[in-house]
C-alpha positions as a LaTeX table, in Angstrom:
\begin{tabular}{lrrr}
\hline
Residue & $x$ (\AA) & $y$ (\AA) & $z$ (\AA) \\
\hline
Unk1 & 0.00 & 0.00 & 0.00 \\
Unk2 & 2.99 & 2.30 & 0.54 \\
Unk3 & 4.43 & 1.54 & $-2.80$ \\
Unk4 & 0.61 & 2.36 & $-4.44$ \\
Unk5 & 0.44 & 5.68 & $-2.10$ \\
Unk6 & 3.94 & 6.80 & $-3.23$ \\
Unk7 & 2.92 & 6.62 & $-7.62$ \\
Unk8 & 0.23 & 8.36 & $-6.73$ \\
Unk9 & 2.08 & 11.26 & $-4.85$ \\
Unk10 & 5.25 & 11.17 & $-8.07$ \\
Unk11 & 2.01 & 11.43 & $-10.47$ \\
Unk12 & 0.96 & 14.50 & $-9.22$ \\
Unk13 & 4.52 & 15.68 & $-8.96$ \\
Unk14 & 5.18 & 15.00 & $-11.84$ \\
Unk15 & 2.43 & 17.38 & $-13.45$ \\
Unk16 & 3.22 & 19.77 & $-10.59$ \\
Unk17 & 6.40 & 20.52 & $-11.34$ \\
Unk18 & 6.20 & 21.19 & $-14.79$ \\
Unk19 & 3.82 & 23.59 & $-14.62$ \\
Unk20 & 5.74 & 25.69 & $-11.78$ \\
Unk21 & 9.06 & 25.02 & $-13.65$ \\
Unk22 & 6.89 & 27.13 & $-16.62$ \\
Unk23 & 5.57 & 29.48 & $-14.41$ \\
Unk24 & 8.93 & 30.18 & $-12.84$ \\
Unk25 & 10.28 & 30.56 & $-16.15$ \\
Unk26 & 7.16 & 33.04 & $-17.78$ \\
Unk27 & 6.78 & 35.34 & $-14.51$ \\
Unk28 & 10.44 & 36.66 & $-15.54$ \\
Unk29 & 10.69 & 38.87 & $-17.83$ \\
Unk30 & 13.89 & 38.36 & $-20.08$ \\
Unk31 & 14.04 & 34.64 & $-19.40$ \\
Unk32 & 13.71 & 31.79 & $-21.22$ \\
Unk33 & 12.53 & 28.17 & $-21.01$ \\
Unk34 & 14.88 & 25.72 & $-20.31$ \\
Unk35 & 15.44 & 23.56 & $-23.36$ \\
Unk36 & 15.97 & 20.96 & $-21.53$ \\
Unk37 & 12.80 & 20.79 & $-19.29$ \\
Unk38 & 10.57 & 17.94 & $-19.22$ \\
Unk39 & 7.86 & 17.19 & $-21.89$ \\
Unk40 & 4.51 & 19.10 & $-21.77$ \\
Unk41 & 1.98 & 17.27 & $-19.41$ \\
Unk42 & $-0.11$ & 15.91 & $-21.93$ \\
Unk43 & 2.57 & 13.86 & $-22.92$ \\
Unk44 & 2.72 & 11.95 & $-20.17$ \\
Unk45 & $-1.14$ & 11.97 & $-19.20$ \\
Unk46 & $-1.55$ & 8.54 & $-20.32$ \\
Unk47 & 1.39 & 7.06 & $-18.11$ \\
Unk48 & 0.39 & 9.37 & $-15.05$ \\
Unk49 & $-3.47$ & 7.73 & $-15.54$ \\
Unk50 & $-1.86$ & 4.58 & $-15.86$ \\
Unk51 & $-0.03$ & 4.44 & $-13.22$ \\
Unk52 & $-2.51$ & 5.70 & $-10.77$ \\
Unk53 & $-5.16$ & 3.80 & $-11.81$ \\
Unk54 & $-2.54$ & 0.23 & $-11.19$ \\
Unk55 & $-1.83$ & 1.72 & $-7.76$ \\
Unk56 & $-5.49$ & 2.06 & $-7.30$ \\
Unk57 & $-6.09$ & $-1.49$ & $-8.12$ \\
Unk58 & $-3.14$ & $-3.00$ & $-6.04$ \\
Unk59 & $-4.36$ & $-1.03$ & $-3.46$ \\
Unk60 & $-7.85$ & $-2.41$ & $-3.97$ \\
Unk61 & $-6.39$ & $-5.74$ & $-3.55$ \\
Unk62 & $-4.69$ & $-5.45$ & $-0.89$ \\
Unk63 & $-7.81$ & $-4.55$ & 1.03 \\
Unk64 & $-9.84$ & $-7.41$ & $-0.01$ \\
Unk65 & $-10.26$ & $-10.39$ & 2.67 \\
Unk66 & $-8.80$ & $-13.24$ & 1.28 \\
Unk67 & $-11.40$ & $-16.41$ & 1.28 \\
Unk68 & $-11.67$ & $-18.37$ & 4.04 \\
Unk69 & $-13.73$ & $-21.81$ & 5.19 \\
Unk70 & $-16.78$ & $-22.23$ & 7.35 \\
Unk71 & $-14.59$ & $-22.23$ & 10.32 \\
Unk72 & $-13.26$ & $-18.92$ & 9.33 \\
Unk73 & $-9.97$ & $-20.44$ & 8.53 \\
Unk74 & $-7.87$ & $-18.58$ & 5.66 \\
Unk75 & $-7.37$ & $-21.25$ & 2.77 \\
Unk76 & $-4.12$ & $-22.35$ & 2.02 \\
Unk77 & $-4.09$ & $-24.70$ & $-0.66$ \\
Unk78 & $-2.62$ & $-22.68$ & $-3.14$ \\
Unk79 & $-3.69$ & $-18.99$ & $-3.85$ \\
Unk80 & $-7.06$ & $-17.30$ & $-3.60$ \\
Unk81 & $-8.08$ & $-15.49$ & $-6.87$ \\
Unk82 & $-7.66$ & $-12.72$ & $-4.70$ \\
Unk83 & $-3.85$ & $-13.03$ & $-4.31$ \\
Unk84 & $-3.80$ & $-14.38$ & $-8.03$ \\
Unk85 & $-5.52$ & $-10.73$ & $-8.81$ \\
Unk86 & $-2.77$ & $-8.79$ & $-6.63$ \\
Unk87 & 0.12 & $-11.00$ & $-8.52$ \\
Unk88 & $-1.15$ & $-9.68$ & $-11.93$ \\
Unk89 & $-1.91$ & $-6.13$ & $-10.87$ \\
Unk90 & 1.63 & $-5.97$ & $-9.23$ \\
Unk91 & 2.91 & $-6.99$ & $-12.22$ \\
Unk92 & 0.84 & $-4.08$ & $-14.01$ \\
Unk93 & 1.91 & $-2.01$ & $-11.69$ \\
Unk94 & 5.88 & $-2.32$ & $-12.45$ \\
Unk95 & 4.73 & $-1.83$ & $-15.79$ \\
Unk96 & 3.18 & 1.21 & $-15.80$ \\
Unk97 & 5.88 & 2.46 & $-13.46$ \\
Unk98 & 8.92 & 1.90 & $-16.11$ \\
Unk99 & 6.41 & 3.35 & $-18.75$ \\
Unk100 & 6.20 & 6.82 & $-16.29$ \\
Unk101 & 9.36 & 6.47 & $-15.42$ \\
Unk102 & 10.86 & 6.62 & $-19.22$ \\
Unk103 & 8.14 & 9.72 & $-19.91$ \\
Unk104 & 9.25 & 11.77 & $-16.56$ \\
Unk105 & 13.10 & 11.38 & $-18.18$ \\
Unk106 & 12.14 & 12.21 & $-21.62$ \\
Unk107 & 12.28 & 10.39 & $-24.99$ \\
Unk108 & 15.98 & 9.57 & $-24.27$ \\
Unk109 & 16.06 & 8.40 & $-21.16$ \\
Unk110 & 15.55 & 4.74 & $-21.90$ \\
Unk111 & 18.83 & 3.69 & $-20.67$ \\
Unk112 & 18.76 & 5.71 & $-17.51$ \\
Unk113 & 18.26 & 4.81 & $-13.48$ \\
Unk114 & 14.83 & 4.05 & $-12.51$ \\
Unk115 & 13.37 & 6.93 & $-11.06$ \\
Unk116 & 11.02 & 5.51 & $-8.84$ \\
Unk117 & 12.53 & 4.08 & $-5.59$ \\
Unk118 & 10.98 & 1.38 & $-2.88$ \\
Unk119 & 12.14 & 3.36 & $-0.26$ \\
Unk120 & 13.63 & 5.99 & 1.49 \\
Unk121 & 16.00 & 5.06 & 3.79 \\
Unk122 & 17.00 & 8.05 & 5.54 \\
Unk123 & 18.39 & 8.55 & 9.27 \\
Unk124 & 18.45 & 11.82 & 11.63 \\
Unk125 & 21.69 & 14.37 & 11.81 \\
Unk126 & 20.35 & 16.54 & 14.38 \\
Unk127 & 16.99 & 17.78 & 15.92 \\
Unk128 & 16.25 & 21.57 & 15.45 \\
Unk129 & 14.42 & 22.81 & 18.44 \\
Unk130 & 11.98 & 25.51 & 17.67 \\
Unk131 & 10.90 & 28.02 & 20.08 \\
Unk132 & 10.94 & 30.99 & 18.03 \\
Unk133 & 8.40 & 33.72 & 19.23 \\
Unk134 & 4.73 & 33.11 & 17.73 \\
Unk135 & 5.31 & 29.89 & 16.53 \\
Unk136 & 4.70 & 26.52 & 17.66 \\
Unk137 & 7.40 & 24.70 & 20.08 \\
Unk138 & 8.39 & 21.72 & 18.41 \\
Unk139 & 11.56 & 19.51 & 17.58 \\
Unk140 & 12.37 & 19.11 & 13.70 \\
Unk141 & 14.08 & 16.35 & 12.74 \\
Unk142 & 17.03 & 17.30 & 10.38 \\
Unk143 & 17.53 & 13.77 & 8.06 \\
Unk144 & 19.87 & 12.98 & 5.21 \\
Unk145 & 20.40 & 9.71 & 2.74 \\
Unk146 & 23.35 & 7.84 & 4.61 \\
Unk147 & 26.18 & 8.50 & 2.29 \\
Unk148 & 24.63 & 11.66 & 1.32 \\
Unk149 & 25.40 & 15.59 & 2.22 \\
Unk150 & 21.81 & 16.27 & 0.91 \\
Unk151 & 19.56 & 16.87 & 3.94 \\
Unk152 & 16.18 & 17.47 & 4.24 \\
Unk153 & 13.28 & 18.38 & 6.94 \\
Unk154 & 9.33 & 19.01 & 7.16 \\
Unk155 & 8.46 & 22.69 & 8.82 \\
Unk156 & 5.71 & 25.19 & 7.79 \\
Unk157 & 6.91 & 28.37 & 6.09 \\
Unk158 & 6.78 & 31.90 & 6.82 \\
Unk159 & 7.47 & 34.40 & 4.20 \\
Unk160 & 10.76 & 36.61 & 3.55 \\
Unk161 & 10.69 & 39.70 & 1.99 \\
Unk162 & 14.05 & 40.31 & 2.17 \\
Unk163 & 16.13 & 41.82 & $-0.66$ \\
Unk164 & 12.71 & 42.76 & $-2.53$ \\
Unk165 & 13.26 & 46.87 & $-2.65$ \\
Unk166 & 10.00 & 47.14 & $-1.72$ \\
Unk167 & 10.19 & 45.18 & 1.28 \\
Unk168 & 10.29 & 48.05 & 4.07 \\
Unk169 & 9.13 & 51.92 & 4.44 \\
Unk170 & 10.15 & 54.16 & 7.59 \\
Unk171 & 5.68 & 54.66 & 7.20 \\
Unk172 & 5.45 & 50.65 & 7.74 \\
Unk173 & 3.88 & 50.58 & 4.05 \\
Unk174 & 6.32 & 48.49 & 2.55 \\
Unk175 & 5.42 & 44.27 & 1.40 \\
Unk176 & 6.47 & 43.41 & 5.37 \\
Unk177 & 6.63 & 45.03 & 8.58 \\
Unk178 & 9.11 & 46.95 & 9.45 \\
Unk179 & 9.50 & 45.25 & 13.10 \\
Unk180 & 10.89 & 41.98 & 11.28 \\
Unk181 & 13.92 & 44.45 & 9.82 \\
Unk182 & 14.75 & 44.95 & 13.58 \\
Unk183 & 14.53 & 48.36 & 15.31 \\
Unk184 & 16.65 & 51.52 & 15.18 \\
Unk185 & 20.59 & 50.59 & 16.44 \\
Unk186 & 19.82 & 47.05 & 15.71 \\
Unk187 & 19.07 & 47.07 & 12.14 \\
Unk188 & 19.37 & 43.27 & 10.71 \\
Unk189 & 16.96 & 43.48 & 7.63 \\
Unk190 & 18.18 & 46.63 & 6.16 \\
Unk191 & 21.56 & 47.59 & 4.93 \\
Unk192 & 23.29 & 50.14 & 6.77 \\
Unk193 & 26.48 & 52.95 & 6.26 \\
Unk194 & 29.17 & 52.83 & 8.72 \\
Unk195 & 27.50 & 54.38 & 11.35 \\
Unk196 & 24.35 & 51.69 & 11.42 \\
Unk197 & 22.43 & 54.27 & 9.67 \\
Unk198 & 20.06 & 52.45 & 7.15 \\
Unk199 & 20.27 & 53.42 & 3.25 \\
Unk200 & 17.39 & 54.53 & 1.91 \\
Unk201 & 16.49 & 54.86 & $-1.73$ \\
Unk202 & 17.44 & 57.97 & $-4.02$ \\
Unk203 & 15.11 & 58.74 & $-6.80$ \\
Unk204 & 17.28 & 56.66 & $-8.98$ \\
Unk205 & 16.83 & 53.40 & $-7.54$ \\
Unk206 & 13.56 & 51.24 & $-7.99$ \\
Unk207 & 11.39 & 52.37 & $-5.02$ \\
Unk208 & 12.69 & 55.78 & $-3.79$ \\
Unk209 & 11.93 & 56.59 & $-0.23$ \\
Unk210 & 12.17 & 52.89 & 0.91 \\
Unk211 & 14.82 & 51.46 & 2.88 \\
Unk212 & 17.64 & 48.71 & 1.11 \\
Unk213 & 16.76 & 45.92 & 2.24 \\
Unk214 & 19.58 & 43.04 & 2.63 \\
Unk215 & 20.62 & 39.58 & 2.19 \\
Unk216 & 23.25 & 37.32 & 3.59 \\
Unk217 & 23.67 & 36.36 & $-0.07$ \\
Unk218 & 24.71 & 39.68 & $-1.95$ \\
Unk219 & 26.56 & 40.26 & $-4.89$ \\
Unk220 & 29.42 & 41.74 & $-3.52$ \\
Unk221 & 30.91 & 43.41 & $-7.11$ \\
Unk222 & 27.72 & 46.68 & $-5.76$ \\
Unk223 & 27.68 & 49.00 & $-3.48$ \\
Unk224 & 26.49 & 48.42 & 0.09 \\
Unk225 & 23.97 & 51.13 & $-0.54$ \\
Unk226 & 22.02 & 49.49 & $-4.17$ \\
Unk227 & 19.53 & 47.62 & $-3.81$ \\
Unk228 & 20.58 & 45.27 & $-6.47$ \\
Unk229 & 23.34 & 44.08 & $-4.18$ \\
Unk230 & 20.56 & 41.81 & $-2.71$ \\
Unk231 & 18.59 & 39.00 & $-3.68$ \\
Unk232 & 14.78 & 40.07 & $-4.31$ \\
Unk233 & 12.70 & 37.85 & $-2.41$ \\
Unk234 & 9.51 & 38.76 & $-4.69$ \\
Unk235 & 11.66 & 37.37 & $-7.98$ \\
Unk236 & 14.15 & 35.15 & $-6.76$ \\
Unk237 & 12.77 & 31.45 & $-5.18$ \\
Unk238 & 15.22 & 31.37 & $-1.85$ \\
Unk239 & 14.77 & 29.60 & 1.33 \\
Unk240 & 16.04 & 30.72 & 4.90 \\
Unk241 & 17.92 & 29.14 & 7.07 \\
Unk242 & 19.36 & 29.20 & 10.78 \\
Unk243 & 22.94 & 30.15 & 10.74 \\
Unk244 & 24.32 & 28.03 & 13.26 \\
Unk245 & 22.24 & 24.91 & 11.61 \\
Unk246 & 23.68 & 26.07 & 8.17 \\
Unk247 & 27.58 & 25.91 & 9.79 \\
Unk248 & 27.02 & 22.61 & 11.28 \\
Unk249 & 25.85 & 20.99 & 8.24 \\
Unk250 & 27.93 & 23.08 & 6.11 \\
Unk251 & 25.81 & 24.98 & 3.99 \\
Unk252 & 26.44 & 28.46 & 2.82 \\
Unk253 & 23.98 & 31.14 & 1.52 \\
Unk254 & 24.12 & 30.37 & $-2.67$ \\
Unk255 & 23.69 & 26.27 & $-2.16$ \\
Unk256 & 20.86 & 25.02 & $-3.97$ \\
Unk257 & 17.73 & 23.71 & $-2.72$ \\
Unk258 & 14.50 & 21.93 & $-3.74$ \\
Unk259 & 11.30 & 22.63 & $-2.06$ \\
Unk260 & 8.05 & 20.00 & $-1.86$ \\
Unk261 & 4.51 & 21.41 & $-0.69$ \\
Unk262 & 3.31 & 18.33 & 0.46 \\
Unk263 & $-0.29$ & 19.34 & 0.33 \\
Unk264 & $-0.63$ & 20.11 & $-3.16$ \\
Unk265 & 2.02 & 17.93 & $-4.66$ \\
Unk266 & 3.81 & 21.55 & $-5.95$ \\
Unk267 & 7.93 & 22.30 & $-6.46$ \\
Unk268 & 10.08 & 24.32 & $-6.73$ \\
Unk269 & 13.84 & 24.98 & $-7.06$ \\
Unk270 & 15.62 & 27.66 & $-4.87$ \\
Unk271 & 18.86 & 29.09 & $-3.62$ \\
Unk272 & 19.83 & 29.58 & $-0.03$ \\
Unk273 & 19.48 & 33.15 & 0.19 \\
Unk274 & 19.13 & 34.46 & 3.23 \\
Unk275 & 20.06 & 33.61 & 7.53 \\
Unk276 & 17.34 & 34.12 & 9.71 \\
Unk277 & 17.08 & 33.61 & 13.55 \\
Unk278 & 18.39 & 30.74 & 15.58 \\
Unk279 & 15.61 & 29.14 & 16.72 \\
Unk280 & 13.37 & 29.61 & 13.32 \\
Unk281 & 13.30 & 27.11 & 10.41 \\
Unk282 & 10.43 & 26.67 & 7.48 \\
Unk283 & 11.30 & 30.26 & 5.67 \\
Unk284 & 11.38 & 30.82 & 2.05 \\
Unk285 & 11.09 & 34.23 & $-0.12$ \\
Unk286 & 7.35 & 35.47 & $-1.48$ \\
Unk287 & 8.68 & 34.28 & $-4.95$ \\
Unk288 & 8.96 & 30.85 & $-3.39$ \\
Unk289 & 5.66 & 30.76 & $-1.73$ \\
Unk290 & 4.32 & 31.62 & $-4.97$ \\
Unk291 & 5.78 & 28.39 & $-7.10$ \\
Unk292 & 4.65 & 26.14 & $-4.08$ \\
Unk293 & 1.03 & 27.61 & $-3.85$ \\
Unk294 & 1.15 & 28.78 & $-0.78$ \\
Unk295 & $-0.30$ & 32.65 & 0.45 \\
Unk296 & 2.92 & 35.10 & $-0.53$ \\
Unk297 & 2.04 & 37.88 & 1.70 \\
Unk298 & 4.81 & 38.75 & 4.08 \\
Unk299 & 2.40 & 39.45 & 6.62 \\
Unk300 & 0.09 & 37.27 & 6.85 \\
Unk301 & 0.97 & 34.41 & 4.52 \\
Unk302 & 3.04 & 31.38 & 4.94 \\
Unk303 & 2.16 & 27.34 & 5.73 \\
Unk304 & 2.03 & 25.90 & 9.41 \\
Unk305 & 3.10 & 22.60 & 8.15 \\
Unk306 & 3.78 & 20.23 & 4.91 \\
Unk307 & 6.36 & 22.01 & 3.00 \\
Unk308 & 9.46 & 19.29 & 2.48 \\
Unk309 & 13.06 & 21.13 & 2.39 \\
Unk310 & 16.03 & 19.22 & 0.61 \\
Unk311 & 19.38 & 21.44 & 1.14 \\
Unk312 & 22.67 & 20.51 & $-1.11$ \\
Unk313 & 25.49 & 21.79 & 0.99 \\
Unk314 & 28.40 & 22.97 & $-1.21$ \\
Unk315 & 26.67 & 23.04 & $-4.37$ \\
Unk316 & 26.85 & 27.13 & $-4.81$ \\
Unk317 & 29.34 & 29.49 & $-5.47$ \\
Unk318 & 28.36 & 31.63 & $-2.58$ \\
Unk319 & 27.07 & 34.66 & $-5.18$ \\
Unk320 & 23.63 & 34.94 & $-6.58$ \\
Unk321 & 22.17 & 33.42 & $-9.68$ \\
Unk322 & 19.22 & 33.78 & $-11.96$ \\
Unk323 & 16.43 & 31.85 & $-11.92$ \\
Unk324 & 17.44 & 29.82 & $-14.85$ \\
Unk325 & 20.46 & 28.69 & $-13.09$ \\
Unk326 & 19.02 & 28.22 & $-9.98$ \\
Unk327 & 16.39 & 25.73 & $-11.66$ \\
Unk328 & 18.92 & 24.00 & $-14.05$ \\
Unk329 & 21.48 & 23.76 & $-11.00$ \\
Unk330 & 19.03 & 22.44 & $-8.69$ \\
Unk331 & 17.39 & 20.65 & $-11.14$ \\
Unk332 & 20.70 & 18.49 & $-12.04$ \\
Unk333 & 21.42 & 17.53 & $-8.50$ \\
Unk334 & 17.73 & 16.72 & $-8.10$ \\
Unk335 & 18.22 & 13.84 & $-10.32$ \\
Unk336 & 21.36 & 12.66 & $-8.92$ \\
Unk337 & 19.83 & 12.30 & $-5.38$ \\
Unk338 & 17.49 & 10.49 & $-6.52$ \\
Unk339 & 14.86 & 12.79 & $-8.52$ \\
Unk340 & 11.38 & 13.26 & $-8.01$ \\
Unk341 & 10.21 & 10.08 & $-7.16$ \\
Unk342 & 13.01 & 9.94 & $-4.41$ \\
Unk343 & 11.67 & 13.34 & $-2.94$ \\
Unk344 & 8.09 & 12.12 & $-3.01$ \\
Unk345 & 9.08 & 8.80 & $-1.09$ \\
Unk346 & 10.90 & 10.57 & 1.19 \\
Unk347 & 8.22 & 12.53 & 1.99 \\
Unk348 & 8.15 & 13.50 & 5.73 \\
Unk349 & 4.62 & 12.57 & 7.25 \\
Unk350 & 3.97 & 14.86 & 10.69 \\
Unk351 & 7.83 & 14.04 & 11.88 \\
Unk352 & 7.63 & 17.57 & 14.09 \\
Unk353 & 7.44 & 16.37 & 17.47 \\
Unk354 & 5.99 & 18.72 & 20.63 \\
Unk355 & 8.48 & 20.24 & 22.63 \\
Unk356 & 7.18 & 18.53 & 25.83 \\
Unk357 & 6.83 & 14.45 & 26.50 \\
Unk358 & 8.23 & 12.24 & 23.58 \\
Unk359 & 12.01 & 14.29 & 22.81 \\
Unk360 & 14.62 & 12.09 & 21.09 \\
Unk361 & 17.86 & 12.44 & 22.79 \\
Unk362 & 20.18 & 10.92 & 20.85 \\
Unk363 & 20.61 & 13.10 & 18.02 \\
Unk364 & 22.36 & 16.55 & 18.36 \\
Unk365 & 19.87 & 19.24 & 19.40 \\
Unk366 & 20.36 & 22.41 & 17.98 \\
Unk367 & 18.79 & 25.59 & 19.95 \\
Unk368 & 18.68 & 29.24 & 20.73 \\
Unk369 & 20.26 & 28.88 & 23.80 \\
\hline
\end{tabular}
């Protein structure tokens, strides 16, 4: 039944993606598709119907009683039509998995891996504590592929504005509020002169009067003071992480990342682009929240759970990129971890775990304090 669940979670990924790879792609202006993306949807309609409607059948199966005597016995001399009917629609199954499989890699990828695994056989780095202010006090497991730097965790997701130039206003008017850019001699959201005096813009840059908002990933060839030093979180797909989690694992701000809503089966690709507070994780930019259907308002948008995280440490160059290399880049070592199918079966069901009663001990903890 896990096997029929987990087709029927890569089907809908697989139509997912494609449409927020496109949709990535046409919200740009300037940009254009990747040559090299997968084939429309309608090609592979037939194998994505196919291969739910087999997992639908072994499921079926798998449900039905098999036969027994008056006494209530099971039979066992030899096997029930029931079981016979499983055999064949496993059999199916497999069938219509290679058949998806060889659509999701394109005409010419007869010759490569299966896509689909049978499992995911991950284990647990470290346990994030959360205990941010406003949010729920949980632990997050942090897991990785043995053998594998990838790692990967289930949280909700708040949204960052950070590095859009609209992002903050000394009149509070700008896409978040200006509390979450810190407070005057404390400035952390807003680039700043020597004297921790925030820039704001001239009549030159894109939204004059606004502060310049900043990013832990910059490109550091501009000035401190433009605002297209920064990454703009209303174009630019980037997630957010903790910066003492991001040391121990050994990511830097410019690594790639792939990001799963679990709810609605949508993807995207992403860059690391920011470091937010020590006892937060589940953050990604309003561009990102956008690709992943999810509400992009910086204020009141976000997820509370569902939204699946896989990090490749050492995979950037520590600058910022456009989207089309951030989605060919991630897209790349996507596939070698495993691809889609490997993201949907390692799929994290409700692994956050209340602060109080049932706290794993073994793994490192990671906290504020």
């Amino acid at each position: 039944m896990k096997r029929a669940s987990r087709i029927l979670l890569v089907a809908t990924l697989l139509c997912s993606s494609i449409f927020a790879r496109a949709q990535q792609t046409s919200s740009t202006p300037g940009l254009s598709r990747n040559p090299a993306s997968a084939n429309p949807a309608e090609d592979c309609g037939g194998s994505i119907g196919a291969a739910r409607q087999a997992a639908r059948n072994v499921e079926r199966d798998r449900r039905t009683p098999v036969p027994s005597d008056s006494s209530g016995a099971v039979q066992m001399d030899g096997a029930s039509p029931v079981q016979v009917d499983l055999q064949q629609d496993l059999t199916i199954l497999r069938e219509k998995e290679a058949a998806l499989n060889r659509c999701a890699l394109g005409r010419n990828g007869l010759d490569a891996p299966p896509v689909l695994p049978v499992e995911c056989a991950n284990e647990q780095l470290l346990s994030f504590q959360m205990n941010h202010e406003g949010d729920e006090e949980r632990e997050i497991p942090i897991l990785h592929v043995p053998g594998d730097t990838a790692f990967f965790y289930e949280a909700g997701m708040t949204i960052d504005a950070d590095g859009a130039p609209n992002a903050y206003h000394p009149d509070n008017i700008g896409l978040d509020d200006l509390s979450n850019a810190g407070s005057p001699g404390a400035w952390y959201g807003l680039a700043k002169d020597a004297d921790g005096e925030p820039f704001v813009q001239g009549p030159e840059d894109p939204f004059p009067g606004y502060y310049v908002s900043a990013t832990a990933l910059a490109d550091r060839t501009k000035a401190a003071s433009d605002p297209a030093r920064y990454v703009d979180a209303s174009k630019i797909p980037f997630i957010v992480l903790p910066g003492a989690l991001a040391r121990q694992i050994g990511a830097r701000p410019g690594d790639f990342a792939v990001v799963l809503n679990q709810r609605n089966g949508q993807r995207s690709y992403a860059i690391f682009g920011d470091v937010g507070p020590s006892d937060r994780i589940g953050e990604g930019s309003v561009a990102l929240a956008e690709n992943l259907g999810i509400r992009s308002d910086a204020r009141n948008g976000g997820a509370r759970r569902g939204i699946l995280f896989l990090v490749f440490p050492g995979s950037g160059n520590g600058r910022p990129r456009p989207i089309e290399e951030i989605n060919s880049e991630a897209e790349k070592l996507l596939l070698a971890w495993g691809g889609t199918a490997q993201l949907a079966a390692c799929a994290v069901p409700n692994p956050a775990l209340p602060i109080a009663g049932n706290r794993n001990q073994n793994p490192t903890q990671i906290s504020a304090h």
